[in-house]
C-alpha positions as CSV (number, residue, x, y, z in Angstrom):
1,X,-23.5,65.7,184.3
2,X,-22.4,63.4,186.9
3,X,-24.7,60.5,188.9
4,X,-27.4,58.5,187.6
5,X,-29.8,59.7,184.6
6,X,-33.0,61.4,185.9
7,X,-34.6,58.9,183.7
8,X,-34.1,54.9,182.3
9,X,-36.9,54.3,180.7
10,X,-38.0,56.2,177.5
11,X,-40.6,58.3,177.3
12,X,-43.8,57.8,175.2
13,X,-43.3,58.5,171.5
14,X,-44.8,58.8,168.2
15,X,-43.9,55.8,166.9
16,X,-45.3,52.9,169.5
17,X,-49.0,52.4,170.3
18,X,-48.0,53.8,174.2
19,X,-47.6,57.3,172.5
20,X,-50.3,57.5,170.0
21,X,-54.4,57.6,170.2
22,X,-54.6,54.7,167.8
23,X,-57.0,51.8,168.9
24,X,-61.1,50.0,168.4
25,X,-62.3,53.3,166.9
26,X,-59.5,52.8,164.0
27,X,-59.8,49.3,163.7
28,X,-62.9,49.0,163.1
29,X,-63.2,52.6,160.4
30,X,-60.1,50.2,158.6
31,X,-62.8,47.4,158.2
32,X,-65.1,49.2,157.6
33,X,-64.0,50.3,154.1
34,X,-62.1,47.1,153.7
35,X,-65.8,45.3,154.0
36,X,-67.2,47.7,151.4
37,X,-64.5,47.0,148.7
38,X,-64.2,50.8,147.9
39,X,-61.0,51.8,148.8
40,X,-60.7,54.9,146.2
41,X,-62.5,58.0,147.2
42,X,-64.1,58.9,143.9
43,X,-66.7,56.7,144.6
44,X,-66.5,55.9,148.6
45,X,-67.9,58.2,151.2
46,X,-65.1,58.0,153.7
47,X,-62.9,61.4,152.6
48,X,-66.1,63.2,152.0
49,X,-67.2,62.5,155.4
50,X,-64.1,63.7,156.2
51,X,-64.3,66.7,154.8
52,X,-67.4,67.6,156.2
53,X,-66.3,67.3,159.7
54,X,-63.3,68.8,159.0
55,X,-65.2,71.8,157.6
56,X,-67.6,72.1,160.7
57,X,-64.7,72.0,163.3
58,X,-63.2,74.5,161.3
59,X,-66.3,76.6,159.9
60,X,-64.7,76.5,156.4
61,X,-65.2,74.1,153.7
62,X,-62.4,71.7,153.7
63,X,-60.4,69.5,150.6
64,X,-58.9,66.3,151.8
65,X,-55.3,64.7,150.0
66,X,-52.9,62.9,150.1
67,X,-50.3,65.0,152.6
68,X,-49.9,67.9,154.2
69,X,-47.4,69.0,151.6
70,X,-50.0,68.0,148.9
71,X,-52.1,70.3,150.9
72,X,-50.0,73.3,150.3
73,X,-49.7,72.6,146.9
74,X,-52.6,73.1,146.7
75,X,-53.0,76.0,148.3
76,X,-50.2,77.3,146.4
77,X,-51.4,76.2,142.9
78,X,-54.9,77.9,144.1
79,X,-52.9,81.5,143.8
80,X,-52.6,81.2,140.6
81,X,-49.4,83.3,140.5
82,X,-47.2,83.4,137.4
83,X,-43.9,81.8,137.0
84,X,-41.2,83.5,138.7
85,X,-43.4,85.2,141.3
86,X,-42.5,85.2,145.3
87,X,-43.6,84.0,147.9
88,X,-42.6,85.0,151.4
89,X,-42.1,82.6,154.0
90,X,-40.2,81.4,156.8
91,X,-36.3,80.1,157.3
92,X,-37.7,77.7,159.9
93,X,-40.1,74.8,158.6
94,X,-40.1,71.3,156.8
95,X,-39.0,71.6,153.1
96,X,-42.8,70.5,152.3
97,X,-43.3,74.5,153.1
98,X,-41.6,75.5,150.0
99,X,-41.6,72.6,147.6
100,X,-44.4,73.6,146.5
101,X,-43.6,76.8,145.5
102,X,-40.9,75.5,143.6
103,X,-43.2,73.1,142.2
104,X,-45.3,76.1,140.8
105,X,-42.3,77.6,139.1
106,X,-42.5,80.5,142.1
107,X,-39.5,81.7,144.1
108,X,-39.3,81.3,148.0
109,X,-38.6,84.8,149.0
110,X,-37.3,84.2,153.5
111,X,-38.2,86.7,155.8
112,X,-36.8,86.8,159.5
113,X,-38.1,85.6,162.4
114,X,-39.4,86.3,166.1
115,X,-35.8,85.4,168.1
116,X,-38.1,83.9,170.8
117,X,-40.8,82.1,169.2
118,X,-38.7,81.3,165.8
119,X,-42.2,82.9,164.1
120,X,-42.5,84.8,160.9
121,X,-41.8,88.5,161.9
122,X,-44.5,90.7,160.0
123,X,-42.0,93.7,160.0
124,X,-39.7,91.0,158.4
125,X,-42.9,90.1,155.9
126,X,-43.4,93.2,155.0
127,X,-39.5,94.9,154.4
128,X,-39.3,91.7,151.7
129,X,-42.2,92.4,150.0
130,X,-41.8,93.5,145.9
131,X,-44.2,94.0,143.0
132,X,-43.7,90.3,142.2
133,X,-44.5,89.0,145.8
134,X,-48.0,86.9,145.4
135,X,-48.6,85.0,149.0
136,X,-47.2,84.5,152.2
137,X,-46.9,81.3,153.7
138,X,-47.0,81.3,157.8
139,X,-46.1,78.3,159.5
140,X,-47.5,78.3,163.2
141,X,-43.7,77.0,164.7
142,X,-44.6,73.7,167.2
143,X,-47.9,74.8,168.1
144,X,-47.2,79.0,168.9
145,X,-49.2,80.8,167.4
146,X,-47.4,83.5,165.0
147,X,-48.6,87.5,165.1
148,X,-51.3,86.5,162.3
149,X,-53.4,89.5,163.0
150,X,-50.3,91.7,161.7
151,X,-49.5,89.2,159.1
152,X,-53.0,89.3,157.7
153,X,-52.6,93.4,158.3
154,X,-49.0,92.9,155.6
155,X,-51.3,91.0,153.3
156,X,-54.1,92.7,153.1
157,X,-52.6,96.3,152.6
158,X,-50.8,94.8,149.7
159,X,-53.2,92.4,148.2
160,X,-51.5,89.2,149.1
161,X,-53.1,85.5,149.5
162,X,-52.0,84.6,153.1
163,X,-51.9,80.9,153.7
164,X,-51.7,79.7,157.1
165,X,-49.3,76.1,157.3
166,X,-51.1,74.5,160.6
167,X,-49.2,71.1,160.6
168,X,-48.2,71.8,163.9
169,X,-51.4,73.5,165.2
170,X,-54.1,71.5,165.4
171,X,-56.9,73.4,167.5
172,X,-54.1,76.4,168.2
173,X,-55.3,79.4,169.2
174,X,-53.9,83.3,169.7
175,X,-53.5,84.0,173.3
176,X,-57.5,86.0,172.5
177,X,-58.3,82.7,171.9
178,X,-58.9,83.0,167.6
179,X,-58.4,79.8,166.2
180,X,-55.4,79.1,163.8
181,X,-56.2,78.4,160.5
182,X,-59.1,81.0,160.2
183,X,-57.2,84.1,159.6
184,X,-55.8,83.1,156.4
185,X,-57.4,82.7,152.8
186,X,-56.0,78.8,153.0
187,X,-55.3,76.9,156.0
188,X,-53.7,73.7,155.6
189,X,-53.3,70.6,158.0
190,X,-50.9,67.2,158.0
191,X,-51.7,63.6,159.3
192,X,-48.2,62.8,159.3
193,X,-46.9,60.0,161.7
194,X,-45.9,62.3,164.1
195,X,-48.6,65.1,164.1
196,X,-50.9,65.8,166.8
197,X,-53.5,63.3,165.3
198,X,-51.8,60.6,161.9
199,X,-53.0,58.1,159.7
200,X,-49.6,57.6,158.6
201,X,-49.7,60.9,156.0
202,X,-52.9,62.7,154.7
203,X,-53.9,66.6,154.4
204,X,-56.5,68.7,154.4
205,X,-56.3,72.0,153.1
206,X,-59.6,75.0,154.5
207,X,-60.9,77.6,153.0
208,X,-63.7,80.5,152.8
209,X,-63.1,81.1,149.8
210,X,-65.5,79.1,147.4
211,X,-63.3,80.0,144.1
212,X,-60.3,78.9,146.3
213,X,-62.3,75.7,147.5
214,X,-63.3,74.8,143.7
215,X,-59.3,75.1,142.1
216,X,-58.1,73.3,144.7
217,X,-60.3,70.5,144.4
218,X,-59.3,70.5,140.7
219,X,-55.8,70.4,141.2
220,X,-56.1,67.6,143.4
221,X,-57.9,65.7,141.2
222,X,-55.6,66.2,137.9
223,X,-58.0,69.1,137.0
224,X,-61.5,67.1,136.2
225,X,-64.4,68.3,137.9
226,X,-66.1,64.8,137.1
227,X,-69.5,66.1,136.2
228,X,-69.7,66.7,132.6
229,X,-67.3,63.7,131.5
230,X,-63.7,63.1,131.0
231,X,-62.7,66.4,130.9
232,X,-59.8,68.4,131.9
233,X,-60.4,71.6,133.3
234,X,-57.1,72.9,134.3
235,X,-53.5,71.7,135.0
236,X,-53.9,69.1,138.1
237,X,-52.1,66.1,140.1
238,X,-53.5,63.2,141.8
239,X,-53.6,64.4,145.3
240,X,-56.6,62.2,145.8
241,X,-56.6,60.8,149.4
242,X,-57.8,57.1,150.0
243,X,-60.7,55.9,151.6
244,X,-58.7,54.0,154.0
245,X,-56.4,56.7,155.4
246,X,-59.8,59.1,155.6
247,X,-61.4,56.7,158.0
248,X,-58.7,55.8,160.3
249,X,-58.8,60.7,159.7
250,X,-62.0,60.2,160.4
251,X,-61.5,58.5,163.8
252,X,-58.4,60.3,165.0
253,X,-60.4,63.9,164.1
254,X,-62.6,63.1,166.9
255,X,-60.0,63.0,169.5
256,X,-58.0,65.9,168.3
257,X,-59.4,68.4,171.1
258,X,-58.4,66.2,173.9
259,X,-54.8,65.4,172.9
260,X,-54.3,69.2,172.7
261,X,-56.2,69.3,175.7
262,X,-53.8,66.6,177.7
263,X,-50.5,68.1,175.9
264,X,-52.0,71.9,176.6
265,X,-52.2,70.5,180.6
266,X,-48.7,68.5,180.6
267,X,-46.8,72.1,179.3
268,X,-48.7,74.0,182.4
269,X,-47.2,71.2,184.4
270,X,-43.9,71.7,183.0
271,X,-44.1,75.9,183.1
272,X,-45.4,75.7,187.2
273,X,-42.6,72.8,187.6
274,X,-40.0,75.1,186.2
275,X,-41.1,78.3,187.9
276,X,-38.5,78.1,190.7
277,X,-35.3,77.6,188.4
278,X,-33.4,80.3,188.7
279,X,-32.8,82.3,185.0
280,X,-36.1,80.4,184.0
281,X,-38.9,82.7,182.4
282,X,-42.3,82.5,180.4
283,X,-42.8,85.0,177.7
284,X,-46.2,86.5,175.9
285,X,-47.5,86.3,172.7
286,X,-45.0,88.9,172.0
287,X,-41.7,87.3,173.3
288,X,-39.0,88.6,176.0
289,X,-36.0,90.7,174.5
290,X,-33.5,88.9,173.5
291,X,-31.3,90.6,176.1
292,X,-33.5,89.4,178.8
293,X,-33.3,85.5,178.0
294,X,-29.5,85.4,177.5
295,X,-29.6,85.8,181.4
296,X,-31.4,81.9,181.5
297,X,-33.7,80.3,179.5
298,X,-37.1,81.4,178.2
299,X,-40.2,79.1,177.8
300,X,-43.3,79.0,175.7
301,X,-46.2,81.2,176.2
302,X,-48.6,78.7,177.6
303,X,-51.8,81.0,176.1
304,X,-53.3,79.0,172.6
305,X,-50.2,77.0,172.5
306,X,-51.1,73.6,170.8
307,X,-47.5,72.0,172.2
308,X,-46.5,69.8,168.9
309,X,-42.8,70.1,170.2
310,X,-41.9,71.8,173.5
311,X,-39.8,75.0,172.3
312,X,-36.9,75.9,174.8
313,X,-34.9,79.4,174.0
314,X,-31.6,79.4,176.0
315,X,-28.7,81.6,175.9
316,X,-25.7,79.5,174.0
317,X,-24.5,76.1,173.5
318,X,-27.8,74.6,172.5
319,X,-26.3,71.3,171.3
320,X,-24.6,71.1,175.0
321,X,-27.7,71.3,176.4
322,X,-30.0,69.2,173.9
323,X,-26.8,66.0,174.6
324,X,-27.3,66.7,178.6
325,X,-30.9,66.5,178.1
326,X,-30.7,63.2,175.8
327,X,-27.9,61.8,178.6
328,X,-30.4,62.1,181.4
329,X,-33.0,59.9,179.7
330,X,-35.1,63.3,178.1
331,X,-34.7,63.0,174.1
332,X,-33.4,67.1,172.9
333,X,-32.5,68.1,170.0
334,X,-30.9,71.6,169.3
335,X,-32.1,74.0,166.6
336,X,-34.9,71.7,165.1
337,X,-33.6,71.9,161.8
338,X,-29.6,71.5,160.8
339,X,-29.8,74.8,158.9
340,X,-32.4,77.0,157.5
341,X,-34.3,75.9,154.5
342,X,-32.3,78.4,152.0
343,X,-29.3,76.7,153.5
344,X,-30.0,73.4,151.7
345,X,-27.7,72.2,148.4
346,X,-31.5,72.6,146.5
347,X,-31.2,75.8,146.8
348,X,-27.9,76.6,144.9
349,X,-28.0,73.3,142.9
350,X,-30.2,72.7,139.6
351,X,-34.3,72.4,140.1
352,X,-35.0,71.3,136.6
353,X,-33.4,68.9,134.8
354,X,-29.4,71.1,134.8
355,X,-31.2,74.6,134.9
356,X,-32.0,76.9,138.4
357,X,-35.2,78.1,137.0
358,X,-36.7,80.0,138.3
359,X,-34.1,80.5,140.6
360,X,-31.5,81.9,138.7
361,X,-29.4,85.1,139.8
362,X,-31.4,84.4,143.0
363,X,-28.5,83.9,145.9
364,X,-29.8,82.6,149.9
365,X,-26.5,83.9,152.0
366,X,-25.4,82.8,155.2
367,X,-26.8,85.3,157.3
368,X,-29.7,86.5,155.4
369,X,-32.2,85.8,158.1
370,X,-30.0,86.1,161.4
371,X,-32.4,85.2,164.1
372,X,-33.5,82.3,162.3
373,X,-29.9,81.2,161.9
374,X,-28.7,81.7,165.7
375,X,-32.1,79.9,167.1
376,X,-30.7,76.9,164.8
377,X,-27.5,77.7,165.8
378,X,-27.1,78.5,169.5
379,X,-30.4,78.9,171.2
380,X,-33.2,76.7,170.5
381,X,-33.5,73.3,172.1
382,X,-37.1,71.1,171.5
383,X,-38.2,68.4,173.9
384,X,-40.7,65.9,172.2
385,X,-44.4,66.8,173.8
386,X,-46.9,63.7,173.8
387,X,-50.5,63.7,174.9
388,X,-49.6,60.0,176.9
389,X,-47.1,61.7,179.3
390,X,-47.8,60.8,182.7
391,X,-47.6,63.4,186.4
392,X,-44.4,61.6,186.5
393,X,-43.1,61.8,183.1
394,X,-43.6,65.5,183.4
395,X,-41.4,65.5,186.5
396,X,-38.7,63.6,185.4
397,X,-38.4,66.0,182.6
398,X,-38.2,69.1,184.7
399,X,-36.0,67.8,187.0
400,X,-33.5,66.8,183.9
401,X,-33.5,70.4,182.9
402,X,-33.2,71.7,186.4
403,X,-30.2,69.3,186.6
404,X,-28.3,70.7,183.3
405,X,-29.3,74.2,183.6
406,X,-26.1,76.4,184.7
407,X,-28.0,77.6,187.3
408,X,-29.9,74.1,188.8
């Protein structure tokens, strides 16, 4: 690009007070258990509080821990499968999607994804499916809500667990306006630093299920129910989650519908900014074709999006684009992850001590989920979204990706 940057100062961002909700409410939940001396929440009140409001804005009863990956251990361990059993999930995620499946002695099992939305495909889902499959993990990709009616339609004709990863979907929705997180038999949340709402790291994992509800609560806290003495019900971890990071959860809960709210309004700024570039189009809940967008670049579906990260599809050359983007002051980066999560050395190296259990004779190839692999690859490029952006900062970055479009 040639001239001055669109933009010189940075935008807000995750990790400065300008781009998070973090202020008096926080403070003063931090004292608040710091003045009452009872920081561990066996005997506090802070995560069950938590809990409870996290089960009401859900409908669901909810377990609080330590992480969002503790969360879908949880979840996981909550199956009950045996060892060397599958689990279907996506190429496209954090590794804290399939650690725990390791962790369980289970074997991640990859299905394809939606070339547009980088979503589990439930054609994909269910063409990977064998008598060992147990569960199927769906990760809701930067806020887009994934076909979950035909992924709970795979799992229910073959009597699978479906567990629904909602770290980036806080308050998503299907474009019928369902919420995410109540179509599967677990749901599970992350308070990671850069999540929609933080307090630093925390999860919470929701259910309908009260059998599910009771094991995980076990497994979180190293299997005692802690009602009839020190006794040890079942295999479990300390997953507990502290009274301190469930009160600063407590206070950031409450504000959780009006960042999606402000991020939901700054993407429909962005879309109607964008409308007039030529080779720019929206796309449904179902996606364009792939033939369609290699003309110009395709954008989210606005409808139930919770806008974590702000998803752009374009034909080719994604790192091109995501170094313009990043030259004109608007922070890009191309194919969210470096490779899919079967293409990482854990996957071919040992996972126990020098053995592969239970992934031996198990191989991940290079192109064993090809759409996943080209939206890494070639066509994905994902702006940060923050609920702090401003009329203007919304501006600036449509006019940086009207300038670096081939066709601005």
């Amino acid at each position: 690009m040639t001239g001055d940057p669109v933009r010189r100062t940075p935008l807000p961002g995750v990790l400065e007070p300008a781009g998070r909700t973090i202020g008096a409410q926080e403070r003063a939940a931090v004292l608040r258990v710091l003045d009452s001396a009872v920081l561990c929440s066996t005997f506090g009140g802070e995560t069950r509080a938590l809990e409870a409001e996290m089960g009401e804005l859900y409908g669901r009863d909810a377990v609080a821990c330590s992480s969002g990956t503790a969360a879908l251990h949880l979840a996981v361990a909550a199956v009950g499968f045996d060892p060397g059993d599958e689990v279907i999930t996506t190429p496209i995620s954090d590794f804290g999607t399939v650690a725990p499946i390791l962790a369980q002695n289970g074997v991640p099992v990859f299905a394809d994804v939606d070339p547009m939305t980088g979503n589990l495909d439930p054609a994909a889902v269910e063409a990977a499916i064998t008598p060992r499959t147990r569960a199927i993990i769906v990760v809701h990709l930067f806020g887009g809500a994934a076909d979950v009616v035909g992924l709970r339609s795979v799992a229910d004709r073959h009597g699978l667990v479906l567990i629904e990863d909602c770290a980036q979907a806080w308050l998503g929705t299907t474009a019928g306006g369902e919420l995410l997180g109540t179509f599967g038999d677990i749901a599970c949340f992350s308070l990671q630093q850069y999540k929609h709402i933080t307090a630093g790291d925390g999860g919470l994992a929701v259910t309908a299920n009260a059998d599910l509800a009771t094991r995980m609560r076990l497994f979180m806290d190293k299997g005692w129910d802690r009602s009839g003495g020190r006794v040890h019900l079942v295999l479990g971890l300390n997953y507990r989650m502290t009274e301190l990071v469930a009160a600063v959860a407590r206070a950031q809960l409450a504000k959780v519908a009006d960042v999606v709210k402000r991020r939901r309004r700054s993407a429909e700024q962005l879309v109607a900014a964008l409308g007039g570039t030529a080779g720019l189009s929206g796309h449904g809940p179902t996606g364009v074709s792939a033939e369609g967008v290699l003309a110009g670049v395709a954008l989210p579906s606005l409808a139930g999006h919770a806008f974590w990260l702000f998803p752009l599809v374009v034909a080719s050359d994604n790192h091109v684009w995501a170094e313009a983007l990043t030259a004109e002051g608007v922070p890009a980066s191309a194919g969210y992850l470096d490779r899919t999560l079967y293409a990482n050395p854990v996957f071919t190296g040992p996972i126990y001590g020098a053995s592969r259990y239970p992934l031996e004779g198990r191989e991940y190839p290079a192109g064993l989920c090809p759409n996943a692999e080209r939206l890494i690859d070639r066509t994905l490029v994902v702006l940060p979204w923050n609920e702090a952006y401003t009329e203007t900062d919304v501006d600036d970055i449509a006019r940086a990706i009207r300038k670096v479009h081939p066709h601005g």
